[in-house]
Each structure stands twice: as C-alpha cells, then as structure tokens.
C-alpha positions in Angstrom: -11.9 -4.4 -19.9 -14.5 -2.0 -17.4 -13.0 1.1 -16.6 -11.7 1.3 -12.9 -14.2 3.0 -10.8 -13.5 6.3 -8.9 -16.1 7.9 -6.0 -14.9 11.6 -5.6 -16.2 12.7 -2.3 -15.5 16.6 -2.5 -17.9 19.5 -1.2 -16.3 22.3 -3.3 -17.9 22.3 -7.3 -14.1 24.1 -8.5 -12.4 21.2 -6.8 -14.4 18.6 -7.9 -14.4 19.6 -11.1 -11.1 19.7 -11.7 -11.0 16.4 -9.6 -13.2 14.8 -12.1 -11.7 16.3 -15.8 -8.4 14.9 -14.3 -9.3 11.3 -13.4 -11.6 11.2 -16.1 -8.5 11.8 -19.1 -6.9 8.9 -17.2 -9.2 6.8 -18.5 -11.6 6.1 -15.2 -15.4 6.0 -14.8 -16.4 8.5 -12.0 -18.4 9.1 -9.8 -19.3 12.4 -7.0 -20.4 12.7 -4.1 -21.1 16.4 -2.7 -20.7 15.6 1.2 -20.1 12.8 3.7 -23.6 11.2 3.8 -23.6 11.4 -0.2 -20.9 9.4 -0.1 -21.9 6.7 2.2 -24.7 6.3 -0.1 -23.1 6.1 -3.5 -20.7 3.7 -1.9 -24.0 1.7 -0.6 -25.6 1.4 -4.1 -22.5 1.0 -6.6 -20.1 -1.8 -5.2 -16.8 -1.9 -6.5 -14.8 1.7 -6.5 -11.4 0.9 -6.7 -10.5 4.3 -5.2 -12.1 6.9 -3.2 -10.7 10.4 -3.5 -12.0 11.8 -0.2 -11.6 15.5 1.0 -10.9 15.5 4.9 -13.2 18.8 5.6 -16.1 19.0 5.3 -19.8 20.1 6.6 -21.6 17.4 8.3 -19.3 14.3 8.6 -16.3 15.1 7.7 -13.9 12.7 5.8 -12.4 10.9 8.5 -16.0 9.9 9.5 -16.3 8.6 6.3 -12.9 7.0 6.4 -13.9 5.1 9.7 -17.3 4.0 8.3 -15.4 2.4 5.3 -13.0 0.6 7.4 -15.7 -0.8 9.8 -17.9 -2.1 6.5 -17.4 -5.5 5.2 -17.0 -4.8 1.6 -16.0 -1.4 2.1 -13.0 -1.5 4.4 -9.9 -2.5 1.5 -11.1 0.3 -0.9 -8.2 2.1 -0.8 -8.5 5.8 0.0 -6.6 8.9 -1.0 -7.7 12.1 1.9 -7.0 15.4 0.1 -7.3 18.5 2.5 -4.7 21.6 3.2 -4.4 20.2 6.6 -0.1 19.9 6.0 1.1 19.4 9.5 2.6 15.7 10.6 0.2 15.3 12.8 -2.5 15.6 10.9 -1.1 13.5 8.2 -0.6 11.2 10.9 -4.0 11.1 12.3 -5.2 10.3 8.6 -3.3 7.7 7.6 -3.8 6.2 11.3 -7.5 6.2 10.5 -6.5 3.9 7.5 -6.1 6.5 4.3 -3.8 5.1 1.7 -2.4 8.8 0.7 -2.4 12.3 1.4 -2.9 15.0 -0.8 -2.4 18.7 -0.2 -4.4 21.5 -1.6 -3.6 23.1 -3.6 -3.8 20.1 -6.2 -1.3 19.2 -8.7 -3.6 17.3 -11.7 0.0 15.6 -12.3 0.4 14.5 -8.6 -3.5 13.3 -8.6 -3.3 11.3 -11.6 0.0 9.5 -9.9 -1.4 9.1 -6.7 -4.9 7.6 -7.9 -2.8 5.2 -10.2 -0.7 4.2 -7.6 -4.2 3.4 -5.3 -5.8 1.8 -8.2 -2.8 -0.5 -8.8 -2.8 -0.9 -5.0 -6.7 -1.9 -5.1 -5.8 -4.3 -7.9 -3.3 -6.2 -6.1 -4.7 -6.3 -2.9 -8.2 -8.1 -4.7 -5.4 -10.7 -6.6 -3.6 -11.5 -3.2 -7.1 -11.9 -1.1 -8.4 -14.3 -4.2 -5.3 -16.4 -4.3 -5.8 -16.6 -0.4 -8.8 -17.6 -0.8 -8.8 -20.1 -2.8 -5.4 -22.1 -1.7 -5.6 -24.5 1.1 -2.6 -24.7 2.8 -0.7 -26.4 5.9 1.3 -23.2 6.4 -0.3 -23.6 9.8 1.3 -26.8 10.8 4.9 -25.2 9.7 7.1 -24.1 12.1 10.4 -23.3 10.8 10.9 -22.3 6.9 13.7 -20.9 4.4 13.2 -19.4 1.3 14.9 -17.8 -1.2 13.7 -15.8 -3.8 15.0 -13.1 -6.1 11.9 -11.7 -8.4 8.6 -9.4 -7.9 6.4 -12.4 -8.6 7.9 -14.7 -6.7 7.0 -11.8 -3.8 3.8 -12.0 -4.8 3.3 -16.1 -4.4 5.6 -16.3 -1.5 3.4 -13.6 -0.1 0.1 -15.5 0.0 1.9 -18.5 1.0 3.4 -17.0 3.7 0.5 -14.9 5.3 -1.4 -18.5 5.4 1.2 -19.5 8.4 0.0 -16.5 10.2 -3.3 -15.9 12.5 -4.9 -13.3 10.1 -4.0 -13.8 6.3 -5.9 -11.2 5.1 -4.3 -8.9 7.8 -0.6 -9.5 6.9 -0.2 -10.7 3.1 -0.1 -7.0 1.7 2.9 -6.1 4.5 4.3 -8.9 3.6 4.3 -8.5 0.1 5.3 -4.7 0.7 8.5 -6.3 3.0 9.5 -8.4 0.5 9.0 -5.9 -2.6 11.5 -3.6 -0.5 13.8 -6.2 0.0 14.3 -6.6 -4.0 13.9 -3.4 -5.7 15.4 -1.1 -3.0 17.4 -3.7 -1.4 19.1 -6.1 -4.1 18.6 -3.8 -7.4 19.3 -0.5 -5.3 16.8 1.5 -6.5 16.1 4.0 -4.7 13.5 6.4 -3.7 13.6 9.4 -5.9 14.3 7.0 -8.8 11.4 4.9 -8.4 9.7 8.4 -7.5 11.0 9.6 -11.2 10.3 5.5 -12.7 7.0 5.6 -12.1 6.5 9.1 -13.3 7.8 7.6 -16.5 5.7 4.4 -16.6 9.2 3.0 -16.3 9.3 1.2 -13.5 8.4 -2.5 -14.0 10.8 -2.3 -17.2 13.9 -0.9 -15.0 13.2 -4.1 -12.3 13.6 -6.0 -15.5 16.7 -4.7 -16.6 18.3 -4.8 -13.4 17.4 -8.2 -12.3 19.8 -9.2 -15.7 22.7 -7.0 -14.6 25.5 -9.1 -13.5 26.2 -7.1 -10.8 22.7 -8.0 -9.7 21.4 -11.5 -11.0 22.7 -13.6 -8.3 21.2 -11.6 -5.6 18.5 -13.4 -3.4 16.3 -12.8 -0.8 16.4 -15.0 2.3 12.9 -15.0 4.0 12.8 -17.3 7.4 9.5 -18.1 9.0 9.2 -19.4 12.4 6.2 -20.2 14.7 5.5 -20.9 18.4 2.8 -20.8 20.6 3.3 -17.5 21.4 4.6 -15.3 18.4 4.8 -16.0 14.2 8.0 -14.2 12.5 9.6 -13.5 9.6 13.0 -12.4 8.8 13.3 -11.0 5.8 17.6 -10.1 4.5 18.5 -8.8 1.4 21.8 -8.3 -0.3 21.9 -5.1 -1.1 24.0 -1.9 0.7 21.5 -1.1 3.2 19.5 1.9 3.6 17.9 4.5 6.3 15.2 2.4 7.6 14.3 4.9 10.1 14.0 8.0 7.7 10.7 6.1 6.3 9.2 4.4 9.7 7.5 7.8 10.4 5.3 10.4 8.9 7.1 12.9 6.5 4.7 15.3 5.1 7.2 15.9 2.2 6.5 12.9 1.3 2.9 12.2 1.5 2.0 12.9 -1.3 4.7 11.1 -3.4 2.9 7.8 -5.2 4.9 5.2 -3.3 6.8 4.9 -0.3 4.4 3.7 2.6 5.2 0.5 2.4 6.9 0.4 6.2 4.1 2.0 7.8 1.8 -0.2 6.3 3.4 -3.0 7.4 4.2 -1.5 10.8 0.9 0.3 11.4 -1.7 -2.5 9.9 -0.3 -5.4 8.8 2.3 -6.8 12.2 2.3 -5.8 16.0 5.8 -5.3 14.9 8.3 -4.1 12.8 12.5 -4.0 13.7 15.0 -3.2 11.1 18.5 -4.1 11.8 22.4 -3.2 10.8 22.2 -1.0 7.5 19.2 -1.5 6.9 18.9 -4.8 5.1 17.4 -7.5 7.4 13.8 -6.9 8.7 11.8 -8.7 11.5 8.1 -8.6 11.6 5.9 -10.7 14.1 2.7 -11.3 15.0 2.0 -12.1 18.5 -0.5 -15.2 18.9 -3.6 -13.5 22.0 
C-alpha cells in the first residue's frame, strides 16, 4: 500500500526540518516546498497529497494565498490542510479556518501534536475520497423523496446513510462530510457518551475505533438508535438528526476556541455549520440537531 503523501509548505529550514523527520517516522512520503509559489508548483506536478502542512507567514504569498488557490482548484480544493503559524488569537484562528484550513497548529510545535493532527487530516482525506466515490458511483432517487425516517445505531451505517442522504440534497458533494460529521456526533458523543477529552485521550492511544466497539455491546448502550428525518420542499431540504444520549453543550463547540485548535478532532460542528449547510440549530440538551439547506 503507497505511503500517504505529505507537501510541507514551510519557509524556515529548522522548522521544516523538524516538520519532515516527524511526518517522515510516521510512515509518510514527503514532500517541501520553501515558499508559497513553490508550493503551487509541487502541488501542480505531483497530484494526490493527502495533506498539506502549510505555514500561514510567509514572504511572497503567504499561506492563506495558498489556502484560497487550493480551494478555488478543481482537484486541489478537498486536500485537507493543516495552517501552522504563532498567530494564537480567535480571530486569527478564525480567519484561517474560514478560508477553509482543516487545523490549526501553533508554534512552537509539539512533534506529538503534529503527528496527531496530520493523522487525523490524513484519515479525514481518506474518507472524504471513499464518501465522494460512493457518491459517485450510486444513482439514486433521493431526489424524488420527500419525507424519510431512519434509524441507525453504528459508525458505518453513518457512513452509508451519509452518501444516501446527501444525494436528496442540491450539492452532495457539499453536504455528505457534515452529514456524516452530524451523525458520527450523534453516536459516539451522543448514544455511547464519549466525550471530548476521552476521545481527545482515545485517539492518542490508537484506541478509539475499539472503545466505539465496546460500547456499542454495553447494555446500557446497545439499544440506543439514532433517528435521522429527511424532509424536502420547494424551498428548503432538512434533516433532523436525535440521539439518545444525555445531551451536551452544543454551543461550547459552535465557535472558535483557540484551546482547542489544535486538538485532532472536534470541528465537526463548524464544518458542518461553516461548509457543509446554510444552517445549523441545536436544540434542548443538546441531543437533536437541525441542518438545512435552502433551495436558490
């Protein structure tokens, strides 16, 4: 199996290298790029990085000129990107993940934290190209639906309702990774409980997948479903997504928290709020979600 490719766009040589020696212990193929205009060309000749480590400063164009040429590119725009800069402030974190960055990381750099965040872009990369090949390659009359329940209690059967879902909307390609990130919520967070420093500690672990497994066996867990509703008019598609879990604070994680930017999950709500629906609502505790797309 090919390594996973990695473009390292990063104008200091200390940084880099340490950049590099990192990612290249975890077992990816690498690739650097000393400024902005470098790395438009390295991403020009070698298609199919599955990450771009990109620092946001930098002489010349700087990275969030890079960042907007990516996501204006056919072929370029779903490479997830990780911006790595000492610009801390909310705002600024903001503005970059706005411009479409995946993750955040601050200088000075953890070599732990980087080989966690890449993995979690990589992984990220991987199921974004799955989801956009199923989509692909299913015809469906999602389209001619207008009222739908489903029920569903697994991380795979997120993944398939996912791609069938985001066929009953305008964009598929737009909405089936919020939708999968909604639903993915909805059972580990929602029905297992998990919560966010455990999956934070999981992951660390490489214990994640096998905790979801152990759970969804618990009695105090296995006959928990998800309830996803989809309805369509002429004017709006929606989907209400309820768990059964105890509910959580929904609006601690609709915002930018620089604390947490840098963690290797936990963007899920902004993705889907920022990129994937014109909107997002939580309700109650926390455990029934709303997210539309309104037909122009």
């Amino acid at each position: 199996m090919p390594r996973p490719k990695i473009l390292i766009v990063e104008d200091d040589d200390l940084t880099a290298t340490l950049l590099r020696g990192t990612l290249a212990r975890e077992g990816y193929h690498i690739t650097l790029a000393g400024d902005g205009l470098a790395a438009l060309d390295r991403l020009a000749a070698n298609p199919g990085f599955a990450t771009v480590l990109l620092d946001r400063m930098m002489p010349g164009m700087d990275g969030l000129q890079v960042l907007k040429h990516m996501k204006d590119t056919p072929g370029l725009q779903d490479i997830p990107v990780v911006l790595e800069t000492a610009m801390d402030g909310d705002e600024d974190i903001r503005e970059g993940l706005k411009a479409g960055a995946l993750h955040y990381l601050v200088k000075p750099l953890d070599p732990r934290m980087v080989a966690q965040v890449v993995g979690s872009a990589v992984r990220e990369f991987e199921t974004r190209k799955k989801l956009y090949a199923e989509l692909d390659s299913i015809r469906s009359a999602m389209g001619l639906v207008r009222r739908g329940v489903f029920h569903l209690r697994t991380l795979d059967a997120c993944g398939d309702l996912a791609t069938l879902l985001a066929k009953a909307f305008p964009d598929p390609r737009r909405t089936v990774t919020g939708i999968l990130e909604l639903l993915v919520n909805a059972v580990e967070h929602g029905n297992l409980g998990i919560t966010y420093q455990e999956k934070t500690d999981l992951i660390a672990r490489q214990a994640w997948a096998g905790e979801v497994a152990r759970r969804l066996e618990l009695p105090a867990y296995r006959d928990r479903q998800v309830v996803v509703s989809l309805t369509r008019t002429d004017a709006v598609t929606r989907i209400r997504i309820q768990d059964m879990g105890e509910g959580f604070d929904w609006r601690a994680y609709e915002g930018v928290d620089a604390s947490r930017m840098s963690d290797s999950h936990g963007r899920g709500i902004l993705l889907a709020r920022w990129e994937a629906f014109d909107r997002v609502t939580f309700s109650g505790n926390g455990n029934c979600v709303v997210a539309e797309i309104r037909h122009r």
